[in-house]
N, C-alpha and C positions, 0 to 999 in steps of 0.2 A: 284821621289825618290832621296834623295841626295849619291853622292857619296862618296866614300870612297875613303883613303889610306894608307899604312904603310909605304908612303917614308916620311921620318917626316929628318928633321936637324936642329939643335939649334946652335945660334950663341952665343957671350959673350953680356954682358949686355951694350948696350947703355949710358952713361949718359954724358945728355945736360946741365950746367950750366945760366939759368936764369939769370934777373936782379934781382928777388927776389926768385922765386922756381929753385930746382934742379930736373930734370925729371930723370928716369931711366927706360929703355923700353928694357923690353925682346923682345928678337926679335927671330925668327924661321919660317921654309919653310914646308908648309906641297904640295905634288905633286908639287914641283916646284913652288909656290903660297908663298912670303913673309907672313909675320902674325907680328905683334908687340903691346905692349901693355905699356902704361905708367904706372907709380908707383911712386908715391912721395920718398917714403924710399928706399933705397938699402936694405934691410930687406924682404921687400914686396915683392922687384920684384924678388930674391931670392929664397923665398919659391913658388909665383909665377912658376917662370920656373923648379923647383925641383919636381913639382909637373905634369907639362907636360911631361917630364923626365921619369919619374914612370911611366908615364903611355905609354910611349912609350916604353922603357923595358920590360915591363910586353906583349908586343906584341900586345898592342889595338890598332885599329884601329881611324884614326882622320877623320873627317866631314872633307872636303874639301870646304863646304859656312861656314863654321866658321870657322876652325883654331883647334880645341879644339876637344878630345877624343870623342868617340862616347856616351860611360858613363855619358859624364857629358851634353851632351843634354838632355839624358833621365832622368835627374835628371831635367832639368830644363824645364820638362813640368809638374812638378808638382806646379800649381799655387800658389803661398806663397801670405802673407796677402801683403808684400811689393809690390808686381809687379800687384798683385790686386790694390790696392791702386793710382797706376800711371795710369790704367785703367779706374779708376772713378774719379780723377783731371780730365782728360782728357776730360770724357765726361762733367762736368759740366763746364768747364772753357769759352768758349763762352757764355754760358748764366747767370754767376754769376756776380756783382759789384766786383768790385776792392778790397773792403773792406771784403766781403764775401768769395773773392778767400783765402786773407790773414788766414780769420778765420777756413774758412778748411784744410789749411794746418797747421795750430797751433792746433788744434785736429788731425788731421793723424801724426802730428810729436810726439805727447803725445802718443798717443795708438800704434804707432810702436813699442818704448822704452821697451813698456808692454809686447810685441808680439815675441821681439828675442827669436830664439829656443836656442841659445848657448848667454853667453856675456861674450864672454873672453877679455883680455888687448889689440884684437889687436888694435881697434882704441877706442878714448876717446870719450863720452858722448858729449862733446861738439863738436869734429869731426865728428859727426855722426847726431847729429841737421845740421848740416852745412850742408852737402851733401843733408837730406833730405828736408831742405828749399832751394836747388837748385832744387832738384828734383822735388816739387810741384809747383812753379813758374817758372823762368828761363826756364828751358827744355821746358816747356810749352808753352810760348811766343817765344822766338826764335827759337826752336827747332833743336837746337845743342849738339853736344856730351858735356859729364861732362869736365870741367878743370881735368889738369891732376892731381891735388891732390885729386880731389875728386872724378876720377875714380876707383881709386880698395876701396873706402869708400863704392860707390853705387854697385858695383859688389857685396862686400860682405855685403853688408844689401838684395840685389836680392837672397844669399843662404842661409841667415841666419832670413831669420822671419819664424812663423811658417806657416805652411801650412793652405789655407780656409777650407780644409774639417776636420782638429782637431775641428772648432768650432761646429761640427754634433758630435762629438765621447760623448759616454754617460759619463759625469761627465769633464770628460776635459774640452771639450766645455764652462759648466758651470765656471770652474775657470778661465779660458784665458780671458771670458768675466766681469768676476770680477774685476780679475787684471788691464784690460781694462779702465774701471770702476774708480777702486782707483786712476789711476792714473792719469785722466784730474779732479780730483777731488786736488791736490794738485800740488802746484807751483815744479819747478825743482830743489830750495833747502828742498823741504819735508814738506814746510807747507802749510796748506789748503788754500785751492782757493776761491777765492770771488765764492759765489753762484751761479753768473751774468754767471760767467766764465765759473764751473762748468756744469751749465747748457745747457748754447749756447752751447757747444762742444761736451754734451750728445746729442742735437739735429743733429749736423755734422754726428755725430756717425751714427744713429741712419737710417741718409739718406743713408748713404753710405750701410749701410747691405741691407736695403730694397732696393740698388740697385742691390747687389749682391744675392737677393733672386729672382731679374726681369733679372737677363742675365745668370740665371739660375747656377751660383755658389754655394748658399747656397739653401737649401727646406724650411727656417724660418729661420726668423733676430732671430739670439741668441739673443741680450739684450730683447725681450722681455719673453723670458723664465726668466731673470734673478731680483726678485725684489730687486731695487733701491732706496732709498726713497731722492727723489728729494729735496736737497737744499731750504730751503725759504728764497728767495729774496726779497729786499725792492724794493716797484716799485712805492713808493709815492717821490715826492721830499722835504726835509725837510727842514722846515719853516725857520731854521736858517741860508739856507745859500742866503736868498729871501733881497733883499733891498728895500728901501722905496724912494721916490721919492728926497728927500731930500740928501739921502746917495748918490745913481744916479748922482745926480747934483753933488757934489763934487767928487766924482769920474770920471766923464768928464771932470772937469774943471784942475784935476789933470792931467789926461792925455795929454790935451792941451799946459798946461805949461811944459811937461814931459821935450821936445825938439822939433825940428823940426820935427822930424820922429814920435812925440806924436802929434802933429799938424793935420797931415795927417788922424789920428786915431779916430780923437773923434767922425765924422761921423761913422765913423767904430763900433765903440763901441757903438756909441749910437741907430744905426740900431739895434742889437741887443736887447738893453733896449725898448728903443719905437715902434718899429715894429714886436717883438717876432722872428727875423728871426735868424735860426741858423746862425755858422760861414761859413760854406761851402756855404750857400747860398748870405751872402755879399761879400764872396770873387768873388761869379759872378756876383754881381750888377753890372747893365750895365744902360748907360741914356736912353736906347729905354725903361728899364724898368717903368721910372718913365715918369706915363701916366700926371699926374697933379703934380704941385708945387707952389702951388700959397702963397704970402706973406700972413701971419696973420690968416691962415684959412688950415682945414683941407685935405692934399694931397692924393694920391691914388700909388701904386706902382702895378705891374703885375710879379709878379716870373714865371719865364719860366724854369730855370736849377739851379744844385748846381754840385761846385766843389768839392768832401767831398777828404782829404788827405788820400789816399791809403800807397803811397810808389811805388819807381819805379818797382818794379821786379813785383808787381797785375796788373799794369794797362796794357793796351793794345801800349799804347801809348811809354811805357818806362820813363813818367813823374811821378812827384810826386802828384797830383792832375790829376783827367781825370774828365770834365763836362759830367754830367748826369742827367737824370728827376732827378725832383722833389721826395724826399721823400716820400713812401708811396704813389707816385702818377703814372699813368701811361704816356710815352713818349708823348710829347705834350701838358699834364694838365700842365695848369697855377693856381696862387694863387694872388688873388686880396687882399691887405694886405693895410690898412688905414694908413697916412703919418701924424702922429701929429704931430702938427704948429712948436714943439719945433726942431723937427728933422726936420721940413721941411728949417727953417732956418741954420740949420750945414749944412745940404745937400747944400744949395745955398752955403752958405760961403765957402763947398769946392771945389765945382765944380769952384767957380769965384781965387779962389784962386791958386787949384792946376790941373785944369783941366781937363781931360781922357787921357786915356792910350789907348793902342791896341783896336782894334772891340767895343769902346764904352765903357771902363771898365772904374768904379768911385775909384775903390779903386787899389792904384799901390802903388810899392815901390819908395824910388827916383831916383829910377835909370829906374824907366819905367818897369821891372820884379811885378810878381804876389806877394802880401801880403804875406808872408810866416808865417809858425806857432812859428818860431825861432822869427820874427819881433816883429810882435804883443804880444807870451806871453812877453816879459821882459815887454816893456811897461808895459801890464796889472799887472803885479804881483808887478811893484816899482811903477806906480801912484796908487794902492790900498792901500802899503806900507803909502805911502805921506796924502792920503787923509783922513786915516779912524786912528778912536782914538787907541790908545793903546789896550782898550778891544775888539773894534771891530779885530782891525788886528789879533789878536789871537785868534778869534774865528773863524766860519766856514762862515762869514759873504762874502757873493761873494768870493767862495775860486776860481773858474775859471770861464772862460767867458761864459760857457753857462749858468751859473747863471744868469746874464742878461739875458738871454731869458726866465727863468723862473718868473724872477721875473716880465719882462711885461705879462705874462699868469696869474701870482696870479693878479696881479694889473686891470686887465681888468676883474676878476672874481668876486675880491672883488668891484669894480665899480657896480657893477649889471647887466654886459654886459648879453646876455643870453647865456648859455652852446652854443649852435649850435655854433653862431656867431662867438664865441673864438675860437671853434677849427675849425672853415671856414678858418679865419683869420691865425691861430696857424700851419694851417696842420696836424688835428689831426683828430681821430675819435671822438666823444662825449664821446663812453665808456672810452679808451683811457684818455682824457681830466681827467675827472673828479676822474676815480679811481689817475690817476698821481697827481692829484692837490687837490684831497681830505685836507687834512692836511693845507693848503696855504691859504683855502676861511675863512675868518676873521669879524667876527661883525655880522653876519647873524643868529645867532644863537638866537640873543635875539629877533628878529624883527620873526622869525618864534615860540617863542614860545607865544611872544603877539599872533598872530595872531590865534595859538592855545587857549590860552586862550580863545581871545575873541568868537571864535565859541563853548566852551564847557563851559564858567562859567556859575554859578548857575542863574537863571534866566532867561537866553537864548532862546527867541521863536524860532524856524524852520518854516521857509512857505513851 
C-alpha cells in the first residue's frame, strides 16, 4: 500500500538556459523526498505548480512513490485511449518491420487527434504530432524519459484523451468511432486521403481494438459495430507509366552519361528493368548473390535479403535502412531471379570498374557508404529528364524507379513467359501477379480470340 503525506514544500521555479531549449522545472519536497518536473514554457510550469499548490491547501494528501496528490492517481487509473495506445506499440513493436512500426504510429497519431476529450490552445496540433511520434517510436527503442519540451506535451495528451470504456457507452461509443474514422480518412490539411492510405490505417485501427478486446479493455472492437464503406483503391499498375525496351535503353544510357555518380548507377537501374528487383533489394545486392555470370548467355542471381528505407527512430538499429527477408517471404527464403545477357554485361563492367564495397556489396556510394534514396533519385528524375521526348517527360511515363520494375513484370508477361514463372521470379503470388498486372499484358488478345474462333466456327467437328 503506498504511503502518504501532508509535509509537502514547494520551492521557486528552476530555469536552465540551453544551447537551443530553455527548461523550467518546478521543483518540491513531499516527506522530505525532492520531486521536479521540466516544462518547456514558464507558463506551463506555472500552472503546473499552482495546481500542486491547490491541492496542498485544500489539505490533500500526496503519494509519497509519485510526488503528486492522491486525486490525481485515482484519476489516472482510469485508462484513456492515449496510455492504451502506448500499451499496444509496445506489444507489437518487436515483431513489426520497420516500415510497419512507422505505419502504426501514422494511424495512432491520426485517431488520437479524434479522441482528445478537451482541445484547448494549450499546445498546437503540430506540437502534439511531435510528442506523439516520440511516443510511438523513440520511447520504444530506447526507452527513455521524453525531452524536456516534450514532457508536459505527453503528460497532457496521458489526461486528456478520452477514456477506453466511452467507446462501450450506448451511442457515444458510436460517434468517437466515427470521428475516428473520418479522420484517417483525410490528410492533416482537411483533404481526403488516398484510399491506399485510408485503408491501411483502417487496418492499424482495426488490430489495435481487437487487441484491446483480447486484454480484456473493451467486450467488442467498436469499428465493427460501426458501417464504413471502404475506399476503392487501384491495385492495377497503369499501362502508362510501363516502358518499352527501347525507352529502357535510353534511359540507361542517360544515366550513364549523367556523371560519375550516374556511372555507378546504370547497373543499378538496370537491375531493376531487367531483373524486376525492387530497390531495397539492389540496394542489398551483394557478389555472393550472383551465382552465374557468364559473357553472352543468360545469368542466374539468388536474393537472400532487402534493405527497405524505414527511417532512423522504426528501425531497431537507429539506421535509416535495417536488412531484412525477403518480401512476402519468410527468414531464410531465397529468390532465384534469371540475369539477362544485357544486365549481365553492366553488372561485369561494374564490378571491373568500381568494385565492392563492405561484406560484398555491388552497389556503394563513392565514398564507400550505402546508395541512398537522396543519390539515386536526382540521377533518376534528370537522366529521365535527358533521355525521354518532350511528350513523354510529361507524361506519367516511368514517373519513379519502381516503374522499372513493373515495366520488366509487363515485359516478361507480354513475352509469353507463364504466370507462375513471373511471379517465381517477381516475388509475387500468381493471384497477386496478375490481378496487379492485368491492364499491362498486351497483344494477347487477338491470338486468344483466333483460337476461340477456331474451336467454335461454323463447320467445326469435335472428336
Amino acid at each position: 500500500m503506498n504511503r502518504t503525506s501532508f509535509s509537502v514544500r514547494f520551492w521557486k521555479i528552476k530555469s536552465y538556459k540551453g544551447n537551443r531549449v530553455t527548461t523550467h522545472y518546478v521543483r518540491w519536497v513531499v516527506d522530505g523526498r525532492e520531486w521536479k518536473e521540466p516544462f518547456r514554457t514558464l507558463a506551463h510550469a506555472d500552472s503546473f505548480r499552482a495546481q500542486l499548490m491547490t491541492a496542498a491547501r485544500q489539505g490533500e494528501a500526496f503519494d509519497v512513490t509519485t510526488g503528486r496528490p492522491v486525486s490525481w492517481k485515482r484519476e489516472e487509473n482510469v485508462l484513456t485511449w492515449f496510455s492504451f495506445t502506448l500499451a499496444y506499440v509496445d506489444a507489437k513493436w518487436p515483431y513489426a518491420a520497420p516500415n510497419h512500426r512507422r505505419g502504426i504510429a501514422e494511424a495512432l497519431t491520426d485517431a488520437t487527434e479524434a479522441l482528445l476529450a478537451k482541445d484547448d490552445s494549450t499546445f498546437g496540433a503540430d506540437t502534439r504530432r511531435t510528442a506523439l511520434r516520440w511516443a510511438y517510436s523513440n520511447r520504444v527503442r530506447d526507452n527513455t524519459d521524453p525531452p524536456a519540451d516534450l514532457a508536459p506535451v505527453i503528460r497532457w495528451l496521458e489526461a486528456n484523451t478520452v477514456p477506453m470504456a466511452a467507446f462501450e457507452e450506448p451511442g457515444k461509443g458510436a460517434l468517437l468511432t466515427r470521428g475516428m474514422l473520418d479522420r484517417i480518412s483525410r490528410t492533416k490539411d482537411g483533404r481526403t486521403a488516398a484510399a491506399n492510405t485510408a485503408n491501411r490505417k483502417r487496418m492499424c485501427l482495426n488490430n489495435a481494438m481487437e487487441y484491446a478486446v483480447e486484454i480484456g479493455v473493451l467486450s467488442a472492437n467498436p469499428l465493427k459495430a460501426v458501417n464504413w464503406t471502404k475506399p476503392r483503391t487501384l491495385t492495377t499498375v497503369d499501362p502508362k507509366v510501363v516502358i518499352n525496351i527501347h525507352q529502357a535503353r535510353r534511359f540507361l544510357a542517360a544515366v550513364e552519361q549523367h556523371s560519375e555518380r550516374g556511372k555507378r548507377m546504370k547497373a543499378f537501374f538496370g537491375c531493376m528493368y531487367f531483373a524486376a528487383l525492387r530497390p531495397e533489394e539492389v540496394v542489398d545486392l551483394r557478389t555472393d548473390h550472383l551465382i552465374s555470370l557468364p559473357e553472352n548467355d543468360w545469368g542466374e542471381m539468388r536474393l537472400t535479403n532487402a534493405e527497405p528505407r524505414a527511417g532512423s527512430r522504426w528501425t531497431n538499429s537507429g539506421n535509416v535502412r535495417e536488412r531484412r527477408e525477403l518480401k512476402h517471404r519468410a527468414a531464410g527464403e531465397t529468390r532465384h531471379v534469371p540475369i539477362h545477357p544485357e544486365l549481365g554485361a553492366m553488372l561485369r563492367e561494374h564490378l571491373d570498374q568500381f568494385g565492392t564495397g563492405p561484406e560484398g556489396r555491388i552497389f556503394i556510394g563513392p565514398r564507400g557508404g550505402l546508395m541512398t534514396d537522396r543519390a539515386y533519385l536526382k540521377v533518376f528524375h534528370e537522366a529521365r529528364a535527358r533521355a525521354f521526348t518532350e511528350a513523354e517527360a510529361t507524361s506519367p511515363l516511368l514517373d519513379v524507379p519502381y516503374a522499372l520494375r513493373h515495366a520488366a513484370v509487363s515485359t516478361w508477361l507480354n513475352a509469353g513467359v507463364p504466370a507462375p514463372q513471373v511471379a517465381e521470379w517477381a516475388g509475387h503470388s500468381v493471384n497477386v501477379l496478375l490481378r496487379v498486372y492485368a491492364k499491362c499484358i498486351h497483344g494477347q488478345q487477338h491470338d486468344a480470340m483466333r483460337r476461340i474462333w477456331e474451336a467454335t466456327k461454323p463447320g467445326t467437328t469435335t472428336s
